[in-house]
N, C-alpha and C positions, 0 to 999 in steps of 0.2 A: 538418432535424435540429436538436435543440434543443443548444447546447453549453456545458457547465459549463467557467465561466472559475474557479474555484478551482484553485489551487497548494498544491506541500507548502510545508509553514510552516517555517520554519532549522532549529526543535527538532525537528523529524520528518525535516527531511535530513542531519544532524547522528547522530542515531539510527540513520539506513538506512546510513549510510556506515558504522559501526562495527558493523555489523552484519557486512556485507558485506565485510569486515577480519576478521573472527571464525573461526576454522577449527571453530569449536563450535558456531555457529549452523545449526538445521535448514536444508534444502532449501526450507522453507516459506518459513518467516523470510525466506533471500537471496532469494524471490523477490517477495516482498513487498515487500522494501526495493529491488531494484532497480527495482521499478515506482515508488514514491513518489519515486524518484530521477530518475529519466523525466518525470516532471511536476512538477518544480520548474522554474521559469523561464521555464515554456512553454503552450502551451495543447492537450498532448495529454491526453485522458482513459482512462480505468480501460476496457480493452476486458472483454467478456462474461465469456473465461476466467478472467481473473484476479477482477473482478466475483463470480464464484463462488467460487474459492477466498478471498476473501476473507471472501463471508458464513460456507465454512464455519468460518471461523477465529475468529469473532466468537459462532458460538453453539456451541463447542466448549471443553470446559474442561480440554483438552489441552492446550492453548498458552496461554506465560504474559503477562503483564502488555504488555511493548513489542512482542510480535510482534502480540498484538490492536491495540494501538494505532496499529502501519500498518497492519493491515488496517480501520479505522476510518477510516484518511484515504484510503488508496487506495479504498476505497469511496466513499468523499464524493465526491471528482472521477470518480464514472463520467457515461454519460451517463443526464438526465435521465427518456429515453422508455424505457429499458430496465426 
């Protein structure tokens, strides 16, 4: 299996943590930010489910500016073969 050693970057755990703090942030949103938060520090990657929820969050013009944004990084660290 091929494994993406990218991480979230401080601005983007920084972002999920306040997110995640937010009693107004969607169900989407915290789940998005808990996973970019999951893969800071470490070398787990973006499993399938979230994988998908992410794409659909990216070509969705539902959700605004920073929730696409971790789903842009959460997406970056999935894995390669998928």
């Amino acid at each position: 299996m091929t494994v993406n050693k990218k991480k979230t970057s401080s601005k983007v755990t920084s972002q999920a943590a306040k997110i995640l703090g937010d009693k107004n942030s969607s169900k989407t949103a915290k789940s998005l930010a808990a996973s970019a938060l999951a893969q800071s520090g470490n070398k787990k990657q973006t499993g399938e489910e979230m994988e998908d929820l992410a794409s659909t969050v990216l070509n969705s013009d539902k959700f605004n500016s920073k929730t696409k944004s971790l789903a842009g990084s959460v997406l970056s660290q999935s894995n390669k073969k998928r």
